[in-house]
C-alpha positions in Angstrom: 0.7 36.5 -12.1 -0.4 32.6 -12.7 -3.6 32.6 -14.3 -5.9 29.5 -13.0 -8.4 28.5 -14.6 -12.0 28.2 -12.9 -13.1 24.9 -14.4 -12.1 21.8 -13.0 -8.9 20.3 -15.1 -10.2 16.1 -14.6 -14.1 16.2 -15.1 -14.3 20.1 -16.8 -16.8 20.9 -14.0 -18.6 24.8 -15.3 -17.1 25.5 -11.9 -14.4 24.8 -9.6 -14.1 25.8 -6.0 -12.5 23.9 -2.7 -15.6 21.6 -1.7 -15.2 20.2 -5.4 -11.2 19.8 -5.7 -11.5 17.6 -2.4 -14.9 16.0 -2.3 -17.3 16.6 -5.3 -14.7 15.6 -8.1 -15.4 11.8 -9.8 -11.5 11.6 -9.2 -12.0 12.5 -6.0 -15.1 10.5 -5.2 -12.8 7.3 -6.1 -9.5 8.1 -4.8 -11.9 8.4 -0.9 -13.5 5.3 -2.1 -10.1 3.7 -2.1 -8.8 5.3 1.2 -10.4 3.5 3.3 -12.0 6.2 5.3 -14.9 6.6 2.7 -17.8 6.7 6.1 -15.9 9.8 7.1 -15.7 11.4 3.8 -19.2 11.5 3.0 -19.9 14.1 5.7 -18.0 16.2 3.7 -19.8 16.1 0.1 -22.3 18.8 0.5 -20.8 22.2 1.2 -20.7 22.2 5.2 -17.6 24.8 5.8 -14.0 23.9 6.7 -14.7 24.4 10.4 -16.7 21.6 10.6 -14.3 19.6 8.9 -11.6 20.6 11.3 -13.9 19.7 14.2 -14.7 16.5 12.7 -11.8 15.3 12.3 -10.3 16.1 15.6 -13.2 13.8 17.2 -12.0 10.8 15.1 -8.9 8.8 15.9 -5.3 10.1 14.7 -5.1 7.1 12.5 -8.3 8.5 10.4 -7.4 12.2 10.7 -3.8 11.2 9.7 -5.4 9.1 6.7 -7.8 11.9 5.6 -4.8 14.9 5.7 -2.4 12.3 3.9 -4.7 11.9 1.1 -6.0 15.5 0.8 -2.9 16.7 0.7 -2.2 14.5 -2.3 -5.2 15.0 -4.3 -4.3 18.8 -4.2 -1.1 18.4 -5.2 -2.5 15.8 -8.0 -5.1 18.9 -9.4 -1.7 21.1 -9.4 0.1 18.4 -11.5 -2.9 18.1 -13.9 -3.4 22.5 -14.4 0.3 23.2 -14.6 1.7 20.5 -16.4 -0.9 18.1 -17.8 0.6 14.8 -16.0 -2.4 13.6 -13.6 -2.3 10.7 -11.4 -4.7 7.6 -11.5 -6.9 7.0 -8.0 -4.9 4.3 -7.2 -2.0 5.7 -7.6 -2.9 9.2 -5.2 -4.4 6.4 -2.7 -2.0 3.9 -2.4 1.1 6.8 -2.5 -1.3 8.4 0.6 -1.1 5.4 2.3 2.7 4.5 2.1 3.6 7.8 3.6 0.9 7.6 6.1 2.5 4.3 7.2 6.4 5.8 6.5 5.3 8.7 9.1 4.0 5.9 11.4 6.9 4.2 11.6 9.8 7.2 11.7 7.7 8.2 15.4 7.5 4.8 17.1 8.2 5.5 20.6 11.8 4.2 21.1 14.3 3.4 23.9 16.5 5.9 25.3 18.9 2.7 24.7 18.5 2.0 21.3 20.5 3.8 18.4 17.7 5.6 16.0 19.6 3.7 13.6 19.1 0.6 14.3 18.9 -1.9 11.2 16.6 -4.4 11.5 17.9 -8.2 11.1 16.7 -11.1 9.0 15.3 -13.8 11.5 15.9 -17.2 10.8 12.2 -19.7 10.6 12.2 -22.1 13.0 13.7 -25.7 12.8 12.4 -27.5 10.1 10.6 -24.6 8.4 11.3 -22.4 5.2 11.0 -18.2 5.5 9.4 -17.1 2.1 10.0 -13.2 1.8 8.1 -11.1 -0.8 7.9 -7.7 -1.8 7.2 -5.9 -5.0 8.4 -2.3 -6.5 7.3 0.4 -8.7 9.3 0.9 -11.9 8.7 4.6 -13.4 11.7 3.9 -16.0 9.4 1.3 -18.4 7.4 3.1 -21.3 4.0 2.0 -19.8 4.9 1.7 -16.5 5.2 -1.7 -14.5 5.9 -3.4 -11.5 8.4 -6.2 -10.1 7.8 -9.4 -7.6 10.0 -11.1 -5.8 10.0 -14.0 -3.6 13.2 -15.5 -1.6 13.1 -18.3 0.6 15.9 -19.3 3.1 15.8 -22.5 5.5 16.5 -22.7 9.1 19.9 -22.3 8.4 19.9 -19.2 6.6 20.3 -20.9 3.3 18.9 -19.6 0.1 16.7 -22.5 -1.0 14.9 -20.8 -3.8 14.1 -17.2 -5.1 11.6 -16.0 -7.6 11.7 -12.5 -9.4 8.9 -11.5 -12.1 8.0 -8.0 -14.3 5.0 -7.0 -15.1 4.2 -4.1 -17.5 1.4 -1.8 -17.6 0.8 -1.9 -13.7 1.9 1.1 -11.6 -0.5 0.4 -8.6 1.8 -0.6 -5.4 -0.8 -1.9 -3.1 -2.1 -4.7 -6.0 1.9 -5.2 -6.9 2.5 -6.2 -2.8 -0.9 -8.6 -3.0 0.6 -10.3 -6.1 3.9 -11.0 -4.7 1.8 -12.7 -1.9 -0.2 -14.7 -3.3 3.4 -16.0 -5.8 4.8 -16.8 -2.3 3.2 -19.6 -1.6 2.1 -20.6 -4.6 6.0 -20.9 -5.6 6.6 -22.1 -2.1 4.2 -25.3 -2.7 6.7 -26.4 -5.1 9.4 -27.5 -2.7 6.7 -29.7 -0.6 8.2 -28.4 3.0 5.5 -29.1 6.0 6.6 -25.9 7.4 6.4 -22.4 6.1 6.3 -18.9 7.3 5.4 -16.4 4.8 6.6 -12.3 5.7 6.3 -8.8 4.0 6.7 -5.3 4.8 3.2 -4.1 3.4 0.9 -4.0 6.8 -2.4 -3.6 4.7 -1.6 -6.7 2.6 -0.4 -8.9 6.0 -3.6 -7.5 7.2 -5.5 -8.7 4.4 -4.0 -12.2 4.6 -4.6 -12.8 8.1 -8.5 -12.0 8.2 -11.3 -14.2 7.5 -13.9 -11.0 6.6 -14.6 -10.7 2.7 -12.9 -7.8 1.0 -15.0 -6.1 -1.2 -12.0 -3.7 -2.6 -10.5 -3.3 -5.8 -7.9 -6.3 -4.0 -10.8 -8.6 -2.9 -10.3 -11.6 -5.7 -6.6 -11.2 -5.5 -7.0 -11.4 -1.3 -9.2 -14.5 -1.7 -6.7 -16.3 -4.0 -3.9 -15.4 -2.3 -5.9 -16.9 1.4 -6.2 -20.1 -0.8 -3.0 -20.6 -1.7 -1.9 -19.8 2.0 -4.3 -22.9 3.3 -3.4 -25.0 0.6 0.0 -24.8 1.6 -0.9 -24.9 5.7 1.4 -21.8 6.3 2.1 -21.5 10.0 2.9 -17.8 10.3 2.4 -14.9 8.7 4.3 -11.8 9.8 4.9 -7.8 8.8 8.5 -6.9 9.1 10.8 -3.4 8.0 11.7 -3.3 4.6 15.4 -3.4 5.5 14.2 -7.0 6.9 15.9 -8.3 4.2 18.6 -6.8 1.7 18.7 -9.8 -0.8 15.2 -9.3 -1.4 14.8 -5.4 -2.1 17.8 -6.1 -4.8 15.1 -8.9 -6.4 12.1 -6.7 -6.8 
């Protein structure tokens, strides 16, 4: 059989049972601190029994209970990584990979018309007269020695035409969610360069979209990146901001 051991493989804890794997943990503790969902979490810290757990969580909405199961799932499946073959994931990583599927899984059961092919590709709309479309969008590269992250940034006209494209690398990153808030706040500060009155800036990340269309501080680990980027995006008087499919636009995906 697999021998296990009964000390926790992160924070060597003298013991190791379910209530510290998922809650107790100082990995733990900051990959819920990330989630989002921390309120809901702490019911869970002190030893209270997976019942009420269960029964918590089917009083809260599916959007919560889907967050919570997304990122439990992970973190045990991060502990397993760490015990059997010594390659553990950062916080960031295990919270932003949790909320990437959660979103995937949100969008592969949109309700849909009887009418409409399932696989439907979603089309690049053009701005509107006079305006310029920045696109951005950012990737994980798990090929580079230290890990790293690419940027892009592609704007078209009214017409479709490519006016201006921007792609960057940067080494030593491997957290998505900051990657997507850095190619949005390069958007319009690239996009202030070609002086256009009109601009319209568009992503497929929904937290980051989110983030750059509220006025309410962000005290996350994104907070001074959010507040730059919502500087840059008055500076430049942006007129619209908007979440689209990644498969919005090919050209782009290619970039990053």
């Amino acid at each position: 059989g697999v021998v296990v051991p009964t000390t926790c493989a992160h924070c060597s804890s003298d013991w190791e049972d379910l209530n510290h794997s998922l809650f107790e943990c100082q990995l733990t503790q900051e990959v819920w601190r990330l989630s989002g969902i921390g309120g809901l979490v702490d019911q869970f810290k002190q030893p209270c029994g997976w019942l009420r757990v269960r029964e918590t969580i089917a009083k809260v909405g599916n959007d919560e209970g889907e967050r919570f199961a997304v990122h439990a799932w992970l973190i045990w499946c991060n502990r397993n990584l760490l015990i059997f073959e010594g390659k553990g994931r950062s916080p960031e990583i295990i919270s932003g990979s949790a909320i990437n599927l959660q979103e995937a899984f949100k969008m592969a059961n949109l309700p849909r018309s009887p009418n409409v092919d399932r696989a439907e590709v979603v089309r690049w709309q053009l701005p509107t007269p006079s305006s310029l479309k920045a696109n951005f969008d950012a990737a994980v590269f798990k090929e580079m020695a230290c890990g790293g992250v690419g940027v892009g940034v592609v704007i078209h006209d009214s017409k479709g035409r490519f006016v201006a494209g921007l792609a960057e690398r940067i080494q030593g990153m491997t957290n998505p969610e900051i990657a997507e808030m850095i190619a949005a706040r390069r958007a319009p500060e690239f996009g202030a360069k070609l002086n256009n009155s009109g601009f319209i800036l568009e992503g497929d990340a929904r937290r980051v979209i989110s983030a750059c269309l509220t006025d309410e501080d962000d005290l996350s680990d994104l907070g001074s990146l959010v507040m730059d980027t919502c500087c840059w995006i008055k500076h430049l008087q942006v007129s619209e901001i908007n979440w689209t499919k990644r498969d919005g636009n090919p050209l782009l995906c290619a970039i990053s």
